[in-house]
C-alpha positions as CSV (number, residue, x, y, z in Angstrom):
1,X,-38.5,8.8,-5.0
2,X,-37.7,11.5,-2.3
3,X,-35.6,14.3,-4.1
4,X,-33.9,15.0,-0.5
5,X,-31.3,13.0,1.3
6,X,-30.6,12.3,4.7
7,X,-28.1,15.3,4.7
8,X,-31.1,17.4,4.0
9,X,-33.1,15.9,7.1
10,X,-29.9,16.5,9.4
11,X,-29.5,20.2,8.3
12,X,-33.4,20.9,8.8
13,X,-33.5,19.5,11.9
14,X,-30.1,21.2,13.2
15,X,-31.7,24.6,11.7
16,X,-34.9,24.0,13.4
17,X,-34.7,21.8,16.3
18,X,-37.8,19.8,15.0
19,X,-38.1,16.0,15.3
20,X,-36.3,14.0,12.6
21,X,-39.7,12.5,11.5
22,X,-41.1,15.9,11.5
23,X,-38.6,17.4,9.8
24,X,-38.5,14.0,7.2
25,X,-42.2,14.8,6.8
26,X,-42.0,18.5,5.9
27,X,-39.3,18.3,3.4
28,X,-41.6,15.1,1.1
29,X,-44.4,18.1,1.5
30,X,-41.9,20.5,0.3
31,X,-40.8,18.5,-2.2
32,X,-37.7,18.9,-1.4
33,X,-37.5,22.9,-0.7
34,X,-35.3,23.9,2.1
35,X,-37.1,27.2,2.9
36,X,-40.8,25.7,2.3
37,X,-40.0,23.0,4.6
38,X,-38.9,25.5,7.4
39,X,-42.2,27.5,6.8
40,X,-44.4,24.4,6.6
41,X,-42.6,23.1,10.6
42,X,-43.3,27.1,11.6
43,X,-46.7,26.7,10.6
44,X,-47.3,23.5,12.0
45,X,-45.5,24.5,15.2
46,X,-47.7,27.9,15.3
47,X,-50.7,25.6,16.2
48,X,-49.2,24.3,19.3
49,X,-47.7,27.3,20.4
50,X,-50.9,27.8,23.3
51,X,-50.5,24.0,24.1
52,X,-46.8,25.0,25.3
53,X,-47.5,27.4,27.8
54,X,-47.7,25.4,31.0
55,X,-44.1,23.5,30.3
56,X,-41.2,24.1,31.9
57,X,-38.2,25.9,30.5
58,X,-35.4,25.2,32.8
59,X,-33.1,25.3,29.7
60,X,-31.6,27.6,27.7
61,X,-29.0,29.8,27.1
62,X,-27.3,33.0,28.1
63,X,-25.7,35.2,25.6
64,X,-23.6,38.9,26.0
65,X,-23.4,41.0,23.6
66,X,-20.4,43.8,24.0
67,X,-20.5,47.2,21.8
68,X,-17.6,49.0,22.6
69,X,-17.8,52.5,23.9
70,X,-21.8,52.1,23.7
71,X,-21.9,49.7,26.5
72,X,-23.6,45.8,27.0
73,X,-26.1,43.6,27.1
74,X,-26.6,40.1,28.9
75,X,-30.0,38.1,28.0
76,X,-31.0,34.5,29.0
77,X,-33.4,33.0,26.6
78,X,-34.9,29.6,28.0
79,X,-36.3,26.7,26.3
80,X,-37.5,23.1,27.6
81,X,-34.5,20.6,26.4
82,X,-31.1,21.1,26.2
83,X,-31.0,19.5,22.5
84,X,-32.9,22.9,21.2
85,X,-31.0,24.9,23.5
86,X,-27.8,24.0,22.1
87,X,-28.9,24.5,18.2
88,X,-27.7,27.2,15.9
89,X,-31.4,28.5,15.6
90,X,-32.1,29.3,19.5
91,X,-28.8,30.6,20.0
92,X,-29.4,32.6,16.6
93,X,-32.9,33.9,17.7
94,X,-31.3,34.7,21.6
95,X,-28.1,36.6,20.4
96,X,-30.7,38.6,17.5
97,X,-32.7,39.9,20.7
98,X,-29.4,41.1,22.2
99,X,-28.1,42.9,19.5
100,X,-31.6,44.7,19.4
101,X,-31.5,45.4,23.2
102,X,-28.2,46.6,22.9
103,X,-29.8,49.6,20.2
104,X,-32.9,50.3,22.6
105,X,-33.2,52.0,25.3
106,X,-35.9,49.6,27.5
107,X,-36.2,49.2,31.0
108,X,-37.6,45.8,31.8
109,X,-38.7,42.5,29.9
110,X,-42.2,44.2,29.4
111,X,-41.4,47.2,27.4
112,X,-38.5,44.6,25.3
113,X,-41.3,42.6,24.4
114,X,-43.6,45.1,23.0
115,X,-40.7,47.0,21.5
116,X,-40.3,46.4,17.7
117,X,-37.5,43.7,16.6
118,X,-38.6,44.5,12.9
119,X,-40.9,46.6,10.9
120,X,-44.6,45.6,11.9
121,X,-43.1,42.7,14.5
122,X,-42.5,42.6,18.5
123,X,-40.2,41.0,20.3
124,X,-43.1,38.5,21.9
125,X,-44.1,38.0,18.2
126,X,-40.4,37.1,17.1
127,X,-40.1,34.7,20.4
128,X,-43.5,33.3,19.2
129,X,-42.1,32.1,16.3
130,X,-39.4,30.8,17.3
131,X,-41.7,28.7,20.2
132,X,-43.7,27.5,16.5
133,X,-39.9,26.9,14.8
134,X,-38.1,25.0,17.8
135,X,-41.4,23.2,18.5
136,X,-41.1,23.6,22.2
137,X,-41.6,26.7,24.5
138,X,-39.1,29.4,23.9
139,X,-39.4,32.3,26.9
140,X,-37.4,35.4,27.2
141,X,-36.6,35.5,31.1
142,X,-34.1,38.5,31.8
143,X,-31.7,41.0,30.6
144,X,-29.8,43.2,31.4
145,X,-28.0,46.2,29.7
146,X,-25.3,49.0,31.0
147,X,-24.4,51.5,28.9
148,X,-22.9,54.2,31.3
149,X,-18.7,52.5,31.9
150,X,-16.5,50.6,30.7
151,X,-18.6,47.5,30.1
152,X,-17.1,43.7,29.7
153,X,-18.9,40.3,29.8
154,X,-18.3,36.9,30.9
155,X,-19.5,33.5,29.6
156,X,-19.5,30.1,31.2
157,X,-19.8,26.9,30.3
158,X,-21.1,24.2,32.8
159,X,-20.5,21.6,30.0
160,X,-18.7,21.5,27.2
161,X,-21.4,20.5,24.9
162,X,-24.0,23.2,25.9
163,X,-24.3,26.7,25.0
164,X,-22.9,29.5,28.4
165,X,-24.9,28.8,31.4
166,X,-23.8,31.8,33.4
167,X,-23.5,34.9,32.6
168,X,-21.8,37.9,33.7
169,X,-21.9,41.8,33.1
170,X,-19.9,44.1,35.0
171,X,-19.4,48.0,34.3
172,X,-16.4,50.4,35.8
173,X,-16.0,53.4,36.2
174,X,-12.7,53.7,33.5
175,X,-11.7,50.7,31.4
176,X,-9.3,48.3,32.6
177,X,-10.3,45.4,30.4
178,X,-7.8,42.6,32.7
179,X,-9.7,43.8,35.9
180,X,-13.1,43.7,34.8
181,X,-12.6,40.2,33.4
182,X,-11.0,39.0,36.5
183,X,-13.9,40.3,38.7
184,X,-16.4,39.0,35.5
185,X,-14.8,35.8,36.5
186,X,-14.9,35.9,40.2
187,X,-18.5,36.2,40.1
188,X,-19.4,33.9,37.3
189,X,-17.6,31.3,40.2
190,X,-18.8,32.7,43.4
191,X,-22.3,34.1,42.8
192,X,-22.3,37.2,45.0
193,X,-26.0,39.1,46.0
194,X,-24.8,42.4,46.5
195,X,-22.0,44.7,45.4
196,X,-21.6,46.3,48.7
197,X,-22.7,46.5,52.5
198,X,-25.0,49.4,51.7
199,X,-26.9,47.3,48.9
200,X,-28.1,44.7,51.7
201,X,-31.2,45.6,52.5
202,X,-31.6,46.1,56.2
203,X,-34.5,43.4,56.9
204,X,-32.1,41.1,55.5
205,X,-29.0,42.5,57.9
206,X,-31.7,42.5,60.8
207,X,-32.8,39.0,60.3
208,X,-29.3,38.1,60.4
209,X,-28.2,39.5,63.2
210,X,-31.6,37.9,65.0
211,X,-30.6,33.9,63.1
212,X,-26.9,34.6,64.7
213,X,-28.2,36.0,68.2
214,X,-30.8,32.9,68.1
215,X,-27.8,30.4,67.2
216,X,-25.1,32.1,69.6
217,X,-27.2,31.4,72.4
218,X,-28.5,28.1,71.7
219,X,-25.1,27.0,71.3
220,X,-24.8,28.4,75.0
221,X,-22.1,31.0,74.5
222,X,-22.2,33.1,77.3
223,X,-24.3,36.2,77.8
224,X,-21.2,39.0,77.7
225,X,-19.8,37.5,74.1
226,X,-22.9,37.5,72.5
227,X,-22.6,41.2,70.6
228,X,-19.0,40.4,69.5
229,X,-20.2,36.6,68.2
230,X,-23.4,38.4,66.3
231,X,-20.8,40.7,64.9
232,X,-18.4,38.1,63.8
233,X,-21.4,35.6,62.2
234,X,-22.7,39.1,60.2
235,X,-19.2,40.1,58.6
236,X,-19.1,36.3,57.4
237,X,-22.6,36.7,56.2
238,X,-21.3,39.8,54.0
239,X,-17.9,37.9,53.1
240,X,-19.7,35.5,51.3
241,X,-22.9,37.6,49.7
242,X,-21.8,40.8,49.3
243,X,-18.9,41.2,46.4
244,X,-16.3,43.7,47.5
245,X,-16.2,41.7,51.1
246,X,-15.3,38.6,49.2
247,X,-12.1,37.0,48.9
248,X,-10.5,37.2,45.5
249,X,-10.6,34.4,43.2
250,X,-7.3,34.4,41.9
251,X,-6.0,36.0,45.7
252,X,-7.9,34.5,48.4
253,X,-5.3,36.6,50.5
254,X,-7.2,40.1,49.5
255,X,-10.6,41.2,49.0
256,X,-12.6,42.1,45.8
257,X,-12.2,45.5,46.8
258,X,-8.7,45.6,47.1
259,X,-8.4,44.1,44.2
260,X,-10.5,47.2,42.6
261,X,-8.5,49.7,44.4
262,X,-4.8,48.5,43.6
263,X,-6.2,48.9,40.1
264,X,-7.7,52.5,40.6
265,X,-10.9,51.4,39.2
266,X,-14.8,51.1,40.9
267,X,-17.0,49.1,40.2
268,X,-20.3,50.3,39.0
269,X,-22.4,47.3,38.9
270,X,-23.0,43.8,38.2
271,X,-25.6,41.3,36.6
272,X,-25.1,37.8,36.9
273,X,-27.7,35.2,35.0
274,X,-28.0,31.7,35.7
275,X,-30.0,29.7,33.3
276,X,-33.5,28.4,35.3
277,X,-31.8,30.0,38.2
């Protein structure tokens, strides 16, 4: 007789991600034992870990984590269903990689993956266990950490039932916690490439002044308008890419940047994650 119930089965699988048969299967070798059965899916799953590699992970999560007056940190960790994504154990294993990002000091997703999460292990070991755990392919895409304002964070929910989406990290110059949520917001909704003019960079401005030159004429406008037309189609190019252009969310009547300077604050910088974006 199985000393495990069906409650047992549920809470492995929610704790792992596992199949239900799997999970079924580890606990009668476990006879029973929580914590055995977890390390006897880990193990199993460590032997398929290589098979993995070529899926796709165009799920996941995205998760902040805010220390105040030390800065923030926004990570998306991706995965290949949205059943692991949502489970207590990816969500635990992405927001555990924040909070050590958030105590490092590591400037791209090469050096976080070497760095050590704990004593004798690596970030890329940690996510490799967790790709043995969850059974599917776990990456660690992007993060992104500021640590020199005052730093807030925004999460979004595309669906109820998922873990955030999108993500957003914003850093002024002096806190205003109302503003930098707003603007948090605003960008979470509107997906802006730049902060300002000067961050285009000016291949992108010059190939948009040649599309709108190309497009004026085309359309036949006449030879004499052409500069002012090119100049009109550019401005709405950086009204809808470039942040501080934008029309407000909540005000569609004043820019991001007026926004900002009603408020006397500036805005440092931005980071805005998308998952499988």
């Amino acid at each position: 007789m199985a000393n495990f119930t069906a409650a047992d089965v549920k809470k492995l699988r929610e704790t792992t991600a596992a199949g239900m048969l799997d999970c079924k299967k580890a606990l009668e070798e476990a006879e029973g034992d929580f914590d055995k059965a977890v390390e006897i899916l880990r193990v199993k799953g460590l032997k398929g870990v290589t098979k993995r590699e070529g899926r796709s992970t165009s799920n996941g999560a995205v998760v902040a984590r805010i220390e105040a007056g030390a800065g923030g940190v926004l990570l998306e960790l991706n995965c290949e269903t949205d059943f692991v994504a949502k489970g207590e154990r990816f969500l635990a294993v992405a927001n555990t990689i924040a909070e050590h990002v958030s105590k490092s000091d590591l400037a791209d997703i090469e050096s976080l993956l070497a760095s050590e999460i704990e004593p004798g292990k690596s970030v890329q070991a940690f996510v490799d266990e967790a790709n043995a755990t969850l059974g599917e392919k776990v990456v660690l895409s992007r993060f992104a950490r500021f640590n020199d304002g005052f730093v807030a964070s925004y999460l979004h929910r595309t669906s109820p039932d998922l873990p955030p989406q999108v993500g957003v990290l914003v850093e002024l110059d002096s806190e205003n916690g109302d503003v930098a949520r707003d603007v948090a917001q605003h960008i979470a909704a509107f997906s802006p490439k730049f902060l300002s003019r000067e961050d285009v960079p000016a291949e992108t401005v010059e190939n948009e002044r040649r599309v709108a030159e190309a497009t004026a004429r085309e359309e036949g406008k006449p030879e004499a308008a052409l500069a002012k037309i090119v100049e009109g189609r550019l401005n709405g190019f950086f009204k809808e890419n470039v942040l501080l252009d934008q029309a407000f969310a909540k005000d569609n009547k004043k820019s991001v940047k007026a926004i900002l300077d009603e408020a006397g604050v500036t805005l440092k910088r931005f980071a805005r994650f998308r998952v499988g974006v």
